[in-house]
N, C-alpha and C positions, 0 to 999 in steps of 0.2 A: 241650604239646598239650592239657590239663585244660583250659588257661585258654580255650584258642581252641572249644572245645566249651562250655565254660561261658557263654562272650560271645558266642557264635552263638543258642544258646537260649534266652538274654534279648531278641536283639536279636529275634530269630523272633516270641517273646511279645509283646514291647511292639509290631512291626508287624500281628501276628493282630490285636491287641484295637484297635490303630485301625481295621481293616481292617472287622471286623464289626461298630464305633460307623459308620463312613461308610453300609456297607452297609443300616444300618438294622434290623439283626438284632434290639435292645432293642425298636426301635418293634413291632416285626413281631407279637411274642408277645406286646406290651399290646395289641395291637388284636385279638387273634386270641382274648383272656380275656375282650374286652370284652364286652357283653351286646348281643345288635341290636338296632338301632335302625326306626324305624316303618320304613324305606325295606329292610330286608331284611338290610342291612349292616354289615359291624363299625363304629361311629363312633366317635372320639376321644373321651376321657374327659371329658375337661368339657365336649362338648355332652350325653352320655350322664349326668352330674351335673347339669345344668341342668334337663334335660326333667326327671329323677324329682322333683325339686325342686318344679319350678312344678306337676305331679300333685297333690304332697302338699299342698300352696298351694290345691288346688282343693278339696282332700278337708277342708282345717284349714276352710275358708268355709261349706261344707255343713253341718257340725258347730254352727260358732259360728252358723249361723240355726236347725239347731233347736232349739237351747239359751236360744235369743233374743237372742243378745249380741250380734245384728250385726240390720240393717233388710234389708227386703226390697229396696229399693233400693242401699243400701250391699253387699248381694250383689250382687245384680246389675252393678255398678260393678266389684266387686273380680275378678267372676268374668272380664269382658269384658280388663279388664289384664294378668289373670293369662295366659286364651290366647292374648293378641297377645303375649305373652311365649314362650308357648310355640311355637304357631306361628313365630316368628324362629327359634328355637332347632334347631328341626326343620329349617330351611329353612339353617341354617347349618351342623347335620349333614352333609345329603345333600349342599352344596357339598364340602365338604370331606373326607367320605369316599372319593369317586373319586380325588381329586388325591393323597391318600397313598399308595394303590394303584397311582397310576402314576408313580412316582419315577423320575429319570432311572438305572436299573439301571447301565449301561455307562460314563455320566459316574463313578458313586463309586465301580466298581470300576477305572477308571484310576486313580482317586485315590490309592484301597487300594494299585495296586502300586507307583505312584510313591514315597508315602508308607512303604513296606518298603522298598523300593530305598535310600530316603535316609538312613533309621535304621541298616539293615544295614551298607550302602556306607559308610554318613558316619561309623559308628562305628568298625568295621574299619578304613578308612583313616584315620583321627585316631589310632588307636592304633601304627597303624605310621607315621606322622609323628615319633610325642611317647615313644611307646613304646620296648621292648625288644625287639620279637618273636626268639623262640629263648631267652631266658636266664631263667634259674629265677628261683623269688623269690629277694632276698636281704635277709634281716631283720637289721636291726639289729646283733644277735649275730652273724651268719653274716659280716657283712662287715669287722666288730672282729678276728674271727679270721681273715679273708683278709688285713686289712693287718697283724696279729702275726707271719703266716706269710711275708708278701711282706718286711719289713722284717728276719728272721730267715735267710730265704735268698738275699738279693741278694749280686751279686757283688760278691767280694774287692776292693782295690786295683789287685791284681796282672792281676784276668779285667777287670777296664773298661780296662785303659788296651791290654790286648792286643787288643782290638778295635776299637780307633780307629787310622787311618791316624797314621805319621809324621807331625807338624810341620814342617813347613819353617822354618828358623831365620827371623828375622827381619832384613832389608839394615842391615849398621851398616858403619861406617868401616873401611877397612883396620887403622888405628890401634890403633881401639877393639876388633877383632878378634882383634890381636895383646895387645891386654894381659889378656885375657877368658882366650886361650890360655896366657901366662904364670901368672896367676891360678889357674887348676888343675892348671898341675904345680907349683906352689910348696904347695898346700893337699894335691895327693897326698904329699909330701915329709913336709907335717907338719901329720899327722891331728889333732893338739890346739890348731892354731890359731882359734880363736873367733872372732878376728873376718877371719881369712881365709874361715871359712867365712858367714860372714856376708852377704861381699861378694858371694861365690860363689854364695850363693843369689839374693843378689840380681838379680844380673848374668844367670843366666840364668833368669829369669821376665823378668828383659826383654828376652831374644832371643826369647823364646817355649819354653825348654828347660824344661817345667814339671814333669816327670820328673827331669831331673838338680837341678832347685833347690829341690823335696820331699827329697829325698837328703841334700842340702847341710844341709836346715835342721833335718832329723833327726840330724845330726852337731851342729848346734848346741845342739841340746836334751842330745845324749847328754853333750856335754861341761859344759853348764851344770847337769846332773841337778839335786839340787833348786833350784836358785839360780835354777832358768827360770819366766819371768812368763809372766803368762794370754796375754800380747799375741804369744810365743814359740809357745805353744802355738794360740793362734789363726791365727798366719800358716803352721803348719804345716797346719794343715788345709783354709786357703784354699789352697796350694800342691796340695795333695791333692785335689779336687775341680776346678782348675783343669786337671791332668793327666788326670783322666776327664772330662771333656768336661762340664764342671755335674754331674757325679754323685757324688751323697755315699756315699763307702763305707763302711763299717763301720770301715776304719782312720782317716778323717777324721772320722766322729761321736765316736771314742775321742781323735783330738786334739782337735777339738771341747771336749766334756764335760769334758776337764782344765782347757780357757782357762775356760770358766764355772766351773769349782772355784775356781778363784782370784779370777778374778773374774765373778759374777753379773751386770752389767751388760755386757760384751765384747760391742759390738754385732754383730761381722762374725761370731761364734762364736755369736749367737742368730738371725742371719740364716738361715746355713746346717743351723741344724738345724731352722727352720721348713720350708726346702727340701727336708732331709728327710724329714721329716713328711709333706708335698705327693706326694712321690714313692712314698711307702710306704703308701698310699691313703689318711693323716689329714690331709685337708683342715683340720679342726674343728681342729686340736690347733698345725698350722700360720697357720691364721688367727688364733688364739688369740695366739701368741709373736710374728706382724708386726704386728698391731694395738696391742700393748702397747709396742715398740721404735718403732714409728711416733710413738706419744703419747710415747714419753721424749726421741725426739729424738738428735739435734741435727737441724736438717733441712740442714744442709750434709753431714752425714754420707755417708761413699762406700756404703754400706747402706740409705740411704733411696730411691735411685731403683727398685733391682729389688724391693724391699717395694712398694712403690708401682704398680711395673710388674706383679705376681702377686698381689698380695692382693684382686684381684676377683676372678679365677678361684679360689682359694683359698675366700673366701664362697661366692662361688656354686655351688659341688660339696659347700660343705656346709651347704648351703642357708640359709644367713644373708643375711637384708637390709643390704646394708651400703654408705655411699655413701662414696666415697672421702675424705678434709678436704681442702682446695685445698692448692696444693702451695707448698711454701717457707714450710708456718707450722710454725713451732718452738714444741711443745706441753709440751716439759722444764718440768719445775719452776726457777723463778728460783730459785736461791740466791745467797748470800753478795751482796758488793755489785754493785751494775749501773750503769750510763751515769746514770740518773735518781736513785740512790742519792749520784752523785759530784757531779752537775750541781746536787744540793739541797744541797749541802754549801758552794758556793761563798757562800749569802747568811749564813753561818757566820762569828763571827769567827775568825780563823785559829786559833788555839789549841781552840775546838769542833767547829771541822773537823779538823781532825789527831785528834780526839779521836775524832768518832765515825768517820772511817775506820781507822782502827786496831785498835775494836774490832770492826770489820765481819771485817778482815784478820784479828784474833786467833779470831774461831771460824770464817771459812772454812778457815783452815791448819789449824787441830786438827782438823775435821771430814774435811779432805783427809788427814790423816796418819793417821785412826783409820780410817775409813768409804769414803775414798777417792770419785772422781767424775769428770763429763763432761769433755768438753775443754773446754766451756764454764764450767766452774769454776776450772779452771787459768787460764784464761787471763783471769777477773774478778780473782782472788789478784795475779796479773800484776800487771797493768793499776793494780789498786789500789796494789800497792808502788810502782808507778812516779809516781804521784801524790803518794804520800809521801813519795818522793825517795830510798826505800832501792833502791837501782840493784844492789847487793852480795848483798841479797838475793833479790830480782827477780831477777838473775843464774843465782842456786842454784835457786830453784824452777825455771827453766827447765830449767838440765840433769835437773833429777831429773824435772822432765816429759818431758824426750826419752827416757827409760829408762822409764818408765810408758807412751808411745805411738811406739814404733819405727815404727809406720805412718806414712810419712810424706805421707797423706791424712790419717788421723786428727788427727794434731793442726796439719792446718793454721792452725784457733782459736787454738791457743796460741803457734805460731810470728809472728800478726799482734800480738799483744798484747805479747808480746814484743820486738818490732819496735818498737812504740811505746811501750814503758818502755826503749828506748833500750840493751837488753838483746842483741840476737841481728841480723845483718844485714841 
């Protein structure tokens, strides 16, 4: 209410002061100070500066003849210019004294109110256009601590998913119906089967069971306790977020935040916590973690469309200039060897080719086995053994890539490279 009293009586001020510039209020009291003129009248100031002027012009001439410094003629001369000066002056007075005096009154006070009407009206309404009318300020600090508080008391797991309607399963085959149902009474039978539950999870996130296949994969973790990869923990909490309806809950930022323990680069485990972010009023902090996953790439990635698709809203709530990069460029750092790495290698004699793909191959393997990397790296290691003709090996790096990216989106990259080291179907 402060504010709307406070922006009223600006707006009131700045329509008075045009109001009494229209009216002619400033004129009114210099004409009214001024000294009269021969005609009786207030006159404008610099015809009232001209006339004393050319006086004293007549009085300087007087002077300089009895002093002798001027002729009697050369008075004469001077005096006759000086009152045809004067006279104009006068006669330009009395024009123009009445015409001030009779201002069109009624024309500049429509003006005046038009001119209020506009600044008042025009301000008031722009503010409730662009504005907030009704809500307090909220500084800086004030709104740090509403998203501390909103991301501290959002609901559980348990309170999102009881507020969303049932799922309707998804239409599959009788067939496939029937082995889905065998499938979990064979896994209720025997609760430490790993990769019964594996399947189990899988199987129902793809009827759309996304509740019973967080379950499922929460048993997979329990049973793999430390032995569970970032990728284990990341899919647990895309299961997690899939079953609240896009909502990240405190249980799936906690699977979350494990898969980046392990591993820091987990893209679908820094997607989702940018999402969080978004949700718990940190635009800035969400913007921050899908701009930097956007630049790392891959842009086949299953994480780069809804980055893509939310990272403008995200800028723009926190108020960053930001234009989107055009889409399908893969912004990842090239490592180890590439297409044009291979392709410069053929005008090599065979034995300097073998030479330097090898050691391209011997530090992206070490660098993969200490540091670890994209699928796009995997799948260059690939690709290169296969060039080498080590097929045995290219072999092995695959399976141990299918254990590094259970996503079977994620490493589509390494499953193609594969395919063409002759290695995988």
């Amino acid at each position: 209410m402060t504010f709307w009293i406070v922006a009223s009586l600006l707006a009131l001020a700045v329509s008075l002061i045009l109001a009494l510039t229209l009216l002619g209020v400033q004129g009114d009291r210099t004409a009214a100070s001024a000294p009269a003129g021969p005609h009786g009248g207030g006159d404008g100031g610099a015809e009232h500066v001209d006339i004393a002027l050319y006086r004293d012009q007549l009085a300087a001439v007087e002077r300089d003849l009895e002093r002798g410094t001027v002729t009697a003629d050369e008075a004469d001369r001077l005096r006759i210019e000086i009152k045809r000066r004067l006279l104009e002056a006068d006669r330009t007075a009395a024009a123009r004294g009445p015409q001030t005096r009779k201002s069109p009154a009624a024309l500049s006070g429509a003006v005046a109110v038009f001119s209020g009407v506009v600044v008042v009206g025009g301000s008031l309404g722009l503010y409730w256009l662009i504005g907030a009318p009704g809500y307090p300020d909220l500084p800086r600090a004030a709104r740090l601590e509403a998203a501390a508080d909103a991301r501290a008391t959002r609901p559980s797991q348990a309170q999102a998913e009881a507020g969303l309607p049932p799922a309707p399963e998804r239409p599959i085959s009788e067939d496939h119906a029937a082995l889905v149902a065998q499938l979990r009474t064979a896994v209720a039978d025997r609760p430490d089967d790993l990769q019964g539950r594996r399947l189990l999870a899988r199987n129902e996130a793809v009827l759309g069971n996304f509740v019973a296949a967080h379950r499922a994969q929460a048993e997979v973790l329990r049973i793999l306790g430390d032995e569970a990869t970032a990728g284990d923990f990341a899919d647990l909490g895309d299961l997690l977020v899939l079953a609240a309806g896009g909502y990240v809950s405190p249980e799936a930022e906690a699977a979350l935040t494990a898969a980046l323990d392990r591993d820091p680069a987990n893209g679908a485990a820094r997607y989702y916590l940018g999402l969080m972010q978004l949700q718990t009023g940190r635009p800035d902090r969400a913007f921050q973690i899908w701009e930097a996953q956007l630049r790392a790439g891959p842009a086949e990635a299953p994480w780069i469309p809804p980055i893509r698709a939310q990272i403008g809203e995200a800028a723009a709530r926190a108020g960053i200039d930001y234009s989107l990069p055009p889409a399908g460029a893969d912004t990842a750092p090239q490592r180890g060897p590439t297409a044009a790495d291979v392709a410069a290698a053929e005008d090599m004699s065979p034995a300097q080719r073998m030479e330097m793909i090898e050691g391209m191959v011997t530090g992206l393997s070490e660098r993969l086995a200490t540091e670890g990397g994209t699928p796009q790296d995997w799948a260059r290691l690939i690709r290169a053994l296969g060039v080498l003709g080590q097929r045995e090996r290219a072999a092995a790096i695959w399976a141990e890539a299918q254990q590094v990216f259970p996503d079977g989106t994620t490493i589509i990259p390494v499953l193609r490279a594969a395919r063409d080291a002759g290695v995988a179907e």
